[in-house]
C-alpha positions as CSV (number, residue, x, y, z in Angstrom):
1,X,46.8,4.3,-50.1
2,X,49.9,5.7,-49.6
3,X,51.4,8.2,-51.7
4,X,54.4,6.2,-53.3
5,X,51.6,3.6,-54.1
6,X,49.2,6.2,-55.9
7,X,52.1,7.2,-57.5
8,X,53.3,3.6,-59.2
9,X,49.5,2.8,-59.9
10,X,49.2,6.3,-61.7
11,X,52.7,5.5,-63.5
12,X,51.2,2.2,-65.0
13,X,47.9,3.7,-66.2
14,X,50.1,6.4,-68.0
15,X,52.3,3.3,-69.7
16,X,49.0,0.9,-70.6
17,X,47.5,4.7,-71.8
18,X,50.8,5.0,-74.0
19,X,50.6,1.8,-75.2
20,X,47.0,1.3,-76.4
21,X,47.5,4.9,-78.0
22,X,50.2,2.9,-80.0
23,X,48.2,0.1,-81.0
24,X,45.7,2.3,-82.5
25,X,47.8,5.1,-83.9
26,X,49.6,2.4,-86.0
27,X,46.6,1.0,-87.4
28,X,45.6,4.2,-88.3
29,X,48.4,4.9,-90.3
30,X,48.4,1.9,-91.7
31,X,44.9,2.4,-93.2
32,X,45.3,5.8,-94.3
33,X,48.8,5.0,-95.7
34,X,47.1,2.7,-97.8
35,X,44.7,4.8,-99.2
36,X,47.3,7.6,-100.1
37,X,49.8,4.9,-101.4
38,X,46.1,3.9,-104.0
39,X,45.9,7.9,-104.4
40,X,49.1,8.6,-105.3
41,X,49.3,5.3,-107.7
42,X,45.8,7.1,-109.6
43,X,47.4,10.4,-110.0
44,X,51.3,9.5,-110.9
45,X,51.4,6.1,-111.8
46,X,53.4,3.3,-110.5
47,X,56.6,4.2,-108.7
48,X,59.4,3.4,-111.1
49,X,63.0,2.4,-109.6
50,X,66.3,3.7,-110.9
């Protein structure tokens, strides 16, 4: 292989890496926002507007 080639192939595992690191940090946050959004509405109350 030549080294252009190594290059490009390591350039797409670093993008498919980036992506799938993504995909799970937003579910992540997702959950865990959740759970602090139930936290917070224990302790304070529902958020009032205005």
């Amino acid at each position: 292989m030549i080294y252009g080639e190594a290059l490009f192939h390591a350039g797409v595992g670093v993008l498919c890496a980036a992506a799938a690191l993504g995909v799970v940090s937003c579910v992540v946050f997702t959950i865990t926002g959740k759970r602090l959004k139930k936290t917070l509405q224990e302790e304070y109350g529902k958020k009032r507007h205005g």
